[in-house]
C-alpha positions in Angstrom: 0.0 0.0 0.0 1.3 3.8 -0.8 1.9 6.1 1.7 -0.2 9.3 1.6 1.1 12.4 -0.1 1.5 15.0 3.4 1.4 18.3 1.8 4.7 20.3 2.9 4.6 22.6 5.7 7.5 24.9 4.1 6.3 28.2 2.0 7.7 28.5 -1.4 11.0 27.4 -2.4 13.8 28.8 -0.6 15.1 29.6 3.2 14.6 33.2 4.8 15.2 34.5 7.8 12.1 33.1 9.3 13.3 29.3 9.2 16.5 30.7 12.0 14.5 32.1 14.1 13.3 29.4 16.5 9.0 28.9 15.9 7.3 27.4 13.8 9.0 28.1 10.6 12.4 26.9 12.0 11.1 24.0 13.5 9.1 22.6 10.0 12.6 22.8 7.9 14.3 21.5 10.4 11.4 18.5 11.0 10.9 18.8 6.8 14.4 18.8 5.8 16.9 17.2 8.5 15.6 15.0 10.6 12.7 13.2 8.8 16.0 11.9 6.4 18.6 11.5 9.7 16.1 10.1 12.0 18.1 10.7 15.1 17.6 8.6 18.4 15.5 10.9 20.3 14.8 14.9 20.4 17.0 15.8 23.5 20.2 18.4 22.6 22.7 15.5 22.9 22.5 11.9 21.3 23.0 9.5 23.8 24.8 6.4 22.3 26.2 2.7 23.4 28.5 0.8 21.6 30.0 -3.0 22.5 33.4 -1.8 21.3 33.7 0.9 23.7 33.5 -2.0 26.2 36.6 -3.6 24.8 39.5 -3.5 27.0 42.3 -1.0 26.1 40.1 0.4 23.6 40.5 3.9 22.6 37.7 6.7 21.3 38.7 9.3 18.5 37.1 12.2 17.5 37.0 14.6 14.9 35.6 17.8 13.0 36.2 19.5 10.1 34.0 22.1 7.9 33.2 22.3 4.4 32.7 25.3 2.2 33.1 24.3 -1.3 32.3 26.1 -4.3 29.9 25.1 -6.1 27.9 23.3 -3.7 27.2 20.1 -6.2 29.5 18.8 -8.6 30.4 15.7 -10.9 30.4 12.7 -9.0 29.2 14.7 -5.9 27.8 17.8 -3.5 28.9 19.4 -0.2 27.1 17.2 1.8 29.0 13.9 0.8 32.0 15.3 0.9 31.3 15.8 4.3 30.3 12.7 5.2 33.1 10.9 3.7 35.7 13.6 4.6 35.1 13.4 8.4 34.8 9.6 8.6 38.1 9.5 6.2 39.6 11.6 8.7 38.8 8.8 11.7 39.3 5.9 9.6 43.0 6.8 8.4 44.1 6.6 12.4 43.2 3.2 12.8 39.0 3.9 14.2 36.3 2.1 13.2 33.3 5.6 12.6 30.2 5.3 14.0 28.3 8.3 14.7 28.7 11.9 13.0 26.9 14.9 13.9 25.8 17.8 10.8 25.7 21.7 11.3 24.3 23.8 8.8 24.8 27.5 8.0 22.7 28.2 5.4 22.1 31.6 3.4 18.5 33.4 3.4 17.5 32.8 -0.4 18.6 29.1 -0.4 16.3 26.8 -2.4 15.3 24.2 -0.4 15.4 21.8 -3.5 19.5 21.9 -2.9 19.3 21.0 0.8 16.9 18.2 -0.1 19.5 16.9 -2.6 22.6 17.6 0.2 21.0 15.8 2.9 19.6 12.9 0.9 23.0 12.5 -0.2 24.7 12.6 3.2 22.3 9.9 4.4 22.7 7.8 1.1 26.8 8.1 2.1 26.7 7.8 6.0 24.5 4.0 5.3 26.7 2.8 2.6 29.9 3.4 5.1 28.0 2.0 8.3 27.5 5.4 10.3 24.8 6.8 11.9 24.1 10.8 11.7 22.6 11.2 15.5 22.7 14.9 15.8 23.0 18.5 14.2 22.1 22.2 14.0 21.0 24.5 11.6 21.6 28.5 11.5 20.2 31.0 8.6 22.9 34.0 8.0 21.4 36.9 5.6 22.3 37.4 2.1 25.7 37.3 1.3 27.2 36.2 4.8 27.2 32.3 3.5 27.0 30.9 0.2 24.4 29.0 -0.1 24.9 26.5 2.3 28.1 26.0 4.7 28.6 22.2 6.3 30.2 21.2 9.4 30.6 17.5 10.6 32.1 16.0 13.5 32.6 12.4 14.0 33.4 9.9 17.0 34.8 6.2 16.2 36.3 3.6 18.3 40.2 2.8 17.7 40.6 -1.5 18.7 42.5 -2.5 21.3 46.6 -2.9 19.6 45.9 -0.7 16.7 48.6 2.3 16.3 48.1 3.8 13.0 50.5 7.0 13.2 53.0 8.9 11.4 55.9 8.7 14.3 55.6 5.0 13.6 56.9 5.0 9.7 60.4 3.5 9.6 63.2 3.5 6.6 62.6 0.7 4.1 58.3 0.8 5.0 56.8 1.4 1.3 54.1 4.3 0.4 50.9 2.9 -1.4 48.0 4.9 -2.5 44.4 3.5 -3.3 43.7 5.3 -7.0 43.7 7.7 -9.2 45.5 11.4 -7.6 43.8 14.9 -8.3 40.3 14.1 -9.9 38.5 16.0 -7.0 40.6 19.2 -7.7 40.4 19.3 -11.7 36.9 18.0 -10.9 36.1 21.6 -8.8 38.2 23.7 -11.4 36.2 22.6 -14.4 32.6 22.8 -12.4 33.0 26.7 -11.7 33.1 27.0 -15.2 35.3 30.1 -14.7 37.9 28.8 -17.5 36.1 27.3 -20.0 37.3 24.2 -19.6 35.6 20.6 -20.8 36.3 17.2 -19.1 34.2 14.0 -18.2 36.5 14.3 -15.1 34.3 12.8 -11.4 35.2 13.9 -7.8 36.9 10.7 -6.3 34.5 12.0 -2.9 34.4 7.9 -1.2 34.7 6.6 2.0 37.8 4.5 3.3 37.2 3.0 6.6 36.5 -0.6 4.4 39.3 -0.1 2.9 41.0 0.6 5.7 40.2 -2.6 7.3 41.2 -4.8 4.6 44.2 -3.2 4.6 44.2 -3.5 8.4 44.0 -7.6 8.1 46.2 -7.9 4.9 49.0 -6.1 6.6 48.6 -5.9 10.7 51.7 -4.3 10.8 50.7 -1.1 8.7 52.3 2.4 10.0 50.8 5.1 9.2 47.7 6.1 7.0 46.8 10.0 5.6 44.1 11.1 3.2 45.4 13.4 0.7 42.7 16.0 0.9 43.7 19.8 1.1 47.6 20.2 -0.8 47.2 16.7 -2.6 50.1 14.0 -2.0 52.4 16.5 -1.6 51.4 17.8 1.5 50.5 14.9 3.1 54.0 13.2 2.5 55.8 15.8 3.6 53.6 16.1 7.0 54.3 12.2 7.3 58.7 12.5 7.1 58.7 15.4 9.0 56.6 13.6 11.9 58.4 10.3 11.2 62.1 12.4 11.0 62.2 10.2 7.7 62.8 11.1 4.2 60.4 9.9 1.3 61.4 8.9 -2.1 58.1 8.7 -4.8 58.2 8.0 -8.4 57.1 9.9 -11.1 56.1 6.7 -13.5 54.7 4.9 -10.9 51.5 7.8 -10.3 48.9 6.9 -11.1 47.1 10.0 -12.9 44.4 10.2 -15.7 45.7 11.4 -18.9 42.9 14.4 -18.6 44.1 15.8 -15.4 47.5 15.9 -16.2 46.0 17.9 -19.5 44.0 20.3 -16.9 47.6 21.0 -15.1 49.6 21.3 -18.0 47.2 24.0 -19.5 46.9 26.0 -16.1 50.6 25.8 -15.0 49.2 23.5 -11.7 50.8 20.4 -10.2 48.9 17.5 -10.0 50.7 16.6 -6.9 49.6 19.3 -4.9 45.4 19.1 -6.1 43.3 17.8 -3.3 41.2 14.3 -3.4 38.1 13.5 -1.5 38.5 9.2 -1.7 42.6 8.6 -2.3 45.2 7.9 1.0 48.5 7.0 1.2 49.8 4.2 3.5 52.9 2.9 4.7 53.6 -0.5 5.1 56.6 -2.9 5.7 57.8 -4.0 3.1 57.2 -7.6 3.7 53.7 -6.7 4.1 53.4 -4.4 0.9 52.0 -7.2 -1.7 49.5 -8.2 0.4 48.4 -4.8 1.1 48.2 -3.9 -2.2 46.0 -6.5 -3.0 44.0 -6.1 -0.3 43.0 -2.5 -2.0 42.3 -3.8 -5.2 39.9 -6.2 -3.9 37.6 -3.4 -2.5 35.6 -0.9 -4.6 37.7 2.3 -3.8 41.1 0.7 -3.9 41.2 -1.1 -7.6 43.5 1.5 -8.7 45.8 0.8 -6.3 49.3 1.6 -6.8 52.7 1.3 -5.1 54.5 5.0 -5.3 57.8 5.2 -3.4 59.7 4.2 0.2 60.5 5.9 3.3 64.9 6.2 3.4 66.6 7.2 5.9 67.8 10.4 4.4 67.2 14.0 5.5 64.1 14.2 8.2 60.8 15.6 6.3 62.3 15.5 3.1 60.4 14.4 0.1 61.9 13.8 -3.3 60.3 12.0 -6.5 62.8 10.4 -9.1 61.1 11.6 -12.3 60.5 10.1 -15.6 64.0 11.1 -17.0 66.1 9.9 -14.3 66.6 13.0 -12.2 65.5 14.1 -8.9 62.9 16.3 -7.8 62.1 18.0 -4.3 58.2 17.9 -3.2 58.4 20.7 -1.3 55.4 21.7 1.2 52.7 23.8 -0.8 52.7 27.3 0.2 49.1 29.1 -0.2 46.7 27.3 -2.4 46.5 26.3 -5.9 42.9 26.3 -5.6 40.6 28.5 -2.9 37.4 26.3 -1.6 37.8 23.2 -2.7 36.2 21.2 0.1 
């Protein structure tokens, strides 16, 4: 049997001031919107939650937060409010934690259509079930006209770290060898052609995925795995050289071994950009012994957002926090740490 049509509560199609200002008009978006998707356990400020693995012995809790602003709001292979999801329970996965739970805050401009929140949510909940997470609480705030863009996101997320587990950059060692899961810069060439400020025309997708799957197969293919980073904000680039200086190591990568779609290295040739530094939503790199490394890598390639999986370079024991790649014609180049940004508001 159908369920009945309920008419909507909210009047015409976008957010004004009214919906931030705590009645009745507040109360239906947020009712109409947020939490008929999220369903959160109970209407108290606070989710109250259990878990067995808290229970384990030894067992430790991580946390984290993060904000996203990016522009434009939806883009090839997905919107703000994915990248949120999977950005905060990347962030929890690459040390070693299993997510569960995320809160969502919303600031979101008067003049917003509601249509694009509908799409946002629907698409964090869509994200947050296919990774195994519950969304359990959130906020929303309306700012006047130009004091947001459209809609700003900010996610925080709690997961459990097992008993053992040490996934940290202090713990990468000479000799360990760096593996990344796919394909580097699609989210950033992804954002620069979606703005449509340059004219340019590509069938490039956001890589925007979870990891904390992939994590765990990596996890059980190779128990002795080091360290784990995403390579969001600054690409590769930044995240090796935050990883050798940490670890007072130096990192080797080479240039033939990246793997990199023949239309983003176009996108970076045209605009004078490095590929190495463009951000990704779904691609980390991880160290792992080097007894371990085969099995690792075909741990990755067994799981949906690791079949590009690639081995890149080694930790030496050269100069601490230096990063060099060995490039196609033999030579050596430094990665240094990027400086400002190559592209503004790109998560």
């Amino acid at each position: 049997m159908e369920r009945p049509i309920i008419p909507s509560r909210l009047r015409g199609e976008r957010v004004t001031l009214a919906h931030g200002g705590g009645g009745k008009a507040m109360r239906d978006l947020i009712e109409e919107i947020f939490t008929c998707v999220f369903q959160p356990p109970g209407t108290e400020d606070q989710a109250r939650l259990t878990a067995q693995a808290l229970a384990e012995p030894g067992a430790q809790l991580a946390f984290t937060t993060d904000s996203f602003v990016v522009s434009p709001p939806v883009f090839p292979g997905g919107d703000i409010g994915k990248i949120a999801v999977c950005g905060t329970i990347n962030d929890l996965a690459v040390g070693g934690a299993k997510p569960l739970w995320l809160s969502a805050a919303f600031i979101i401009e008067e003049g917003c259509e509601f249509e694009l929140l509908r799409r946002i949510v629907a698409s964090m909940q869509a994200e947050a079930e296919k990774a195994g997470v519950r969304i359990v609480t959130g906020d929303t705030k309306v700012v006047g006209r130009g004091a947001a863009d459209k809609v700003f996101v900010t996610t925080s997320g709690v997961g459990v770290i097992p008993p053992a587990r040490d996934l940290q950059a202090g713990n990468i060692r000479p000799g360990d060898v760096a593996l990344v899961n796919g394909v580097l810069g699609d989210h950033g060439a992804t954002i620069l052609a979606a703005r449509g400020d340059m004219a340019l025309s590509t069938d490039i997708q956001s890589d925007c995925q979870s990891l904390n799957a992939l994590v765990e197969a990596v996890l059980h293919a190779a128990p002795n795995a080091r360290a784990a980073r995403d390579a969001t904000r600054g690409g590769l680039a930044s995240a090796l050289n935050e990883m050798a200086e940490t670890a007072g190591v130096a990192i080797e990568i080479d240039e033939t071994a990246l793997p990199l779609r023949p239309e983003v290295k176009g996108v970076c040739e045209v605009l004078g950009l490095d590929p190495l530094y463009l951000a990704n939503e779904g691609t980390l790199v991880v160290f792992v012994p080097e007894a371990e490394a085969e099995a690792a890598l075909h741990a990755m390639r067994e799981t949906e957002a690791g079949r590009g999986a690639a081995r890149i370079g080694l930790a030496k024991p050269g100069p601490a926090g230096r990063v060099t790649m060995r490039t196609a014609f033999g030579g050596q180049r430094l990665v240094d740490t990027l400086v400002g940004e190559q592209l503004p508001r790109i998560c």
